[in-house]
N, C-alpha and C positions, 0 to 999 in steps of 0.2 A: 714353801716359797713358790709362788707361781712360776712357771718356766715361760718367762717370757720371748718374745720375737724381738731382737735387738738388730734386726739383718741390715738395718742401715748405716749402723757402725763397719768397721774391719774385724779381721779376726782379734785381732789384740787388745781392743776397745772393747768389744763386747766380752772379752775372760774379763776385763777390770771389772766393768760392768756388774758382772755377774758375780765375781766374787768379791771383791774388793767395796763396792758400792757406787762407787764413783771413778770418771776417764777423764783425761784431755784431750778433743777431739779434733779442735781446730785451731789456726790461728789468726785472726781477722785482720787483713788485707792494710797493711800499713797506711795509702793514704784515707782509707774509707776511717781507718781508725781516727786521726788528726781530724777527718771532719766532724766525724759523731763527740767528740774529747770538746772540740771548741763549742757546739751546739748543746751541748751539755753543760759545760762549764759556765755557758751563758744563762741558761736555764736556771743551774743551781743558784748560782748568784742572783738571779729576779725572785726566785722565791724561797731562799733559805730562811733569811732572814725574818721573815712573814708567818713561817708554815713552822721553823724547825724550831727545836726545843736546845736550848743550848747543850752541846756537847753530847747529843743523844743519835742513839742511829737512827736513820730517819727512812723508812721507805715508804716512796711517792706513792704505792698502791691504797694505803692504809687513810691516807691526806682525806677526810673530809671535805675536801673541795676539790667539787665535779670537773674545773677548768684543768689545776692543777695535776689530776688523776688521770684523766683524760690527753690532755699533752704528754705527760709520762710514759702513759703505753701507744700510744701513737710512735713516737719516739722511736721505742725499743720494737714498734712493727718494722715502723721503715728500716732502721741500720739491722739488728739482728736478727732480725725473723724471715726480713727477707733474704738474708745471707745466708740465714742455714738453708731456705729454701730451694736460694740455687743450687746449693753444696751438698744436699742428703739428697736422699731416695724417699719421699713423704708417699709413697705410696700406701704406708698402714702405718703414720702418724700424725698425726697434727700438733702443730706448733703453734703455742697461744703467746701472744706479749703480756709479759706483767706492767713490769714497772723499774724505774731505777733505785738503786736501794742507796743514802747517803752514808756515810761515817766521817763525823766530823773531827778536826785534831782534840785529842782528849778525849773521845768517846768511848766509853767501859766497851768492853765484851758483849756478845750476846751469850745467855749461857746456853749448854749445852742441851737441845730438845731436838724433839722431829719437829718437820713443819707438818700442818693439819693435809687430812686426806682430800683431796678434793676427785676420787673415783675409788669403785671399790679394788679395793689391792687383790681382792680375793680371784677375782677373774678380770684385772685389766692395770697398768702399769701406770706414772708417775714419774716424771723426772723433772727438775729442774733444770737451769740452763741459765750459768753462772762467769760472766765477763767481766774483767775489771779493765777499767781503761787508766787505770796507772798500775806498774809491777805492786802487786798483794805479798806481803811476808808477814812474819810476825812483828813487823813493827808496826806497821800500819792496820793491823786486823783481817790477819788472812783467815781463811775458813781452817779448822778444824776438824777433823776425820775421825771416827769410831769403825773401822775397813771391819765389812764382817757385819755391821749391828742393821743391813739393810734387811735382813731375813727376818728379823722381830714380826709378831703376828698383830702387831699392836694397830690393828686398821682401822678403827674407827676413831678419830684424831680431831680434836676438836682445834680451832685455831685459838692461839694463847693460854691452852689447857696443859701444860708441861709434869709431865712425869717421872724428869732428870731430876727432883733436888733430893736432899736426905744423905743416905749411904748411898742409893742409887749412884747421884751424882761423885759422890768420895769414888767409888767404886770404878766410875766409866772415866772419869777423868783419867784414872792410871795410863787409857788405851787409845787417848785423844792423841791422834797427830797431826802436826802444823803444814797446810798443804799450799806451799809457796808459788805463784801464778804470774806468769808475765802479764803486762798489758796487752787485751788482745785475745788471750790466750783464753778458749772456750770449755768450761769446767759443767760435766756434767754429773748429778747425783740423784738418785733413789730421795723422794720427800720423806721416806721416814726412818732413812740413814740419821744415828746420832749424830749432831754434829754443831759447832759455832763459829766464835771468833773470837780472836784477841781484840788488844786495846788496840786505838789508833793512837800512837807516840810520834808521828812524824807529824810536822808544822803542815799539813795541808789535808784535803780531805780524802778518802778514801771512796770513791762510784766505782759502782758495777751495774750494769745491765741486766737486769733476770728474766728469762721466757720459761716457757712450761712445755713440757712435749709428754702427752698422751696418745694410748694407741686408737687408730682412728676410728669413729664409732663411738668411743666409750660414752657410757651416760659422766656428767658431773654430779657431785654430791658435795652437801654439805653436813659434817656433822656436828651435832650441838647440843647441850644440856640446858633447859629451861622451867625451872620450877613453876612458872608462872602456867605452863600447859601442865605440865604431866611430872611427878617425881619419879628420881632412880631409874629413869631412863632417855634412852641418848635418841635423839629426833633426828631420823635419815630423812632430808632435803634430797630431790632431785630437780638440779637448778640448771641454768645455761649460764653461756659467756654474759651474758644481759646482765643480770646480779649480779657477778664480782665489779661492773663498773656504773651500778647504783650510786647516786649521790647519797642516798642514804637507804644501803640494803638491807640493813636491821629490817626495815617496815616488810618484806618480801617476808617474813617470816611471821607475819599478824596478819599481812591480806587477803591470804587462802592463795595467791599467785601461784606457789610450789607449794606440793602435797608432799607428806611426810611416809615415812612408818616407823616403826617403832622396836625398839633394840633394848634388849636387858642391857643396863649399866654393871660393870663391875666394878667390884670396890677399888679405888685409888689405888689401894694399901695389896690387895690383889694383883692387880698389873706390873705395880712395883716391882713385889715381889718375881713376877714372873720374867721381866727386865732380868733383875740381879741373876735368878738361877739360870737365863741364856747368856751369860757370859761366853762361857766354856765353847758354846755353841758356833758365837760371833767370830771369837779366834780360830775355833777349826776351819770355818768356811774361807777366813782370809788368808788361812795357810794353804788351800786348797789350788792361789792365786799363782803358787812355785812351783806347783808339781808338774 
C-alpha cells in the first residue's frame, strides 16, 4: 500500500484514513447547506424527470447530455469544492467536482464494487469526497463500508468493470458496514475501498454531492479493455479534466487525442481470487485502527 501524504487532514482523520479507508472530516456550514439543498432540489426536479430512469440511481456525471453534466459539476465547484478549499491545506492536493449522484424512493442498491482508478494507486492517491444533503442511513441508501479492503492492489479498475459478484460478493458482504451520515456531513473514501449502498425506502430522494481529491501533480488515467484495439489487455489512457466532461468521451479513445500503453490483463477469475485470499489481510489492517 502506498504510504501516502494525508497532512491535510488531523491526526484522527488521517489513522481512519489509513487504516479504516474512510473519515468524516467536515461539516458543511448550515446556511450554505439550505442554499445548495434548494438549488439542487430545483435542479433535480427540471431534469429528473427527463434524464432519470425510473427508480434508478442516477448520477449527473454519467448523463449524456453536455448541458446537464455540466451544470452538475459546476454546482458541486461552486458549493463544495470551494468550501473544502477554504477549509484544507490544498497545498499538495487537488480538488476536482464531479457531480451530483441521485437515489430515487424505491431505488435498489448499488452492489458492492471499487469505483475505477482514475491515477495510478501505485505512486499516487485517490479519494472521493462524499456529502449528502438529507441525513443518509440505511433507509434511505447509505454507503456501505469494507474498513480495511482499501489496501487491495487491484489498480488498474476499469469503470463498470466489477469484481464483487460470485462468492467474492457472498464473502465481502459478511464485512460490509452501514455508514450513517448527517446532512452536510463530508465523508471521505479511498476509490477502491469496497463499498455500496442500500435501498432508498424513505418517500423522498436521496442527493449527495461527489468531488474527487488527488495528490497535486498526479497524471490522470483511464483504464479500459477494448477488443476492437488489442485482446487480453487493459489500455492505460493518460487523459485530463477535459475527457471526463466530453459530451461524448468514448470518441477520445478512437482519435489518437490520449495515447495509451499497454498492461497484461489478468484473468477475471485471478483477481477474484486474489480479493477472496486478502480478506484476512483487510481485517488486520482495520484492527490496526484500535491499537
Amino acid at each position: 500500500m502506498l504510504d501516502c501524504d494525508y497532512s491535510f487532514l488531523d491526526e484522527q482523520q488521517q489513522k481512519e484514513l489509513r487504516y479504516l479507508g474512510y473519515t468524516i472530516i467536515k461539516s458543511f456550514p448550515n446556511a450554505r447547506l439550505k442554499k445548495v439543498k434548494k438549488e439542487t432540489d430545483d435542479f433535480i426536479d427540471e431534469v429528473k424527470y427527463q434524464f432519470v430512469p425510473k427508480n434508478e440511481l442516477f448520477n449527473l456525471i454519467n448523463s449524456t447530455y453536455i448541458d446537464t453534466k455540466l451544470r452538475s459539476n459546476n454546482m458541486v465547484k461552486e458549493h463544495l469544492v470551494s468550501y473544502l478549499e477554504e477549509t484544507l491545506d490544498t497545498q499538495n492536493i487537488t480538488i476536482i467536482p464531479v457531480s451530483h449522484i441521485y437515489k430515487p424512493f424505491g431505488s435498489k442498491g448499488s452492489v458492492w464494487h471499487h469505483d475505477s482508478s482514475v491515477v495510478d494507486e501505485r505512486t499516487n492517491f485517490s479519494l472521493n469526497v462524499w456529502m449528502p444533503l438529507v441525513n443518509s442511513t440505511r433507509l434511505n441508501g447509505c454507503l456501505w463500508m469494507f474498513p480495511g479492503s482499501h489496501i487491495n492492489d487491484n489498480y488498474f479498475r476499469e469503470f463498470a468493470y466489477n469484481y464483487i459478484v460470485g462468492d467474492v460478493y457472498v464473502e465481502m458482504r459478511k464485512h460490509m458496514i452501514p455508514l450513517s451520515v448527517k446532512a452536510g456531513e463530508i465523508v471521505l473514501f479511498h476509490r477502491n475501498i469496497i463499498h455500496g449502498s442500500s435501498n432508498n425506502m424513505l418517500p423522498y430522494g436521496r442527493t449527495a454531492l461527489e468531488a474527487l481529491i488527488i495528490n497535486k501533480g498526479a497524471q490522470m488515467h483511464v483504464y479500459r479493455r477494448d477488443k476492437k484495439i488489442i485482446d487480453k489487455k487493459v489500455l492505460d489512457y493518460k487523459v485530463d479534466l477535459k475527457h471526463y466532461l466530453d459530451e461524448d468521451n468514448m470518441r477520445n479513445f478512437y482519435s489518437g487525442e490520449y495515447k495509451y500503453d499497454l498492461i497484461d490483463e489478468e484473468p477475471f477469475e485471478v483477481t477474484q481470487k486474489r480479493l477472496l485470499d486478502s480478506i484476512p489481510k483487510f481485517l488486520e489492517q482495520a484492527k490496526k485502527f484500535s491499537l
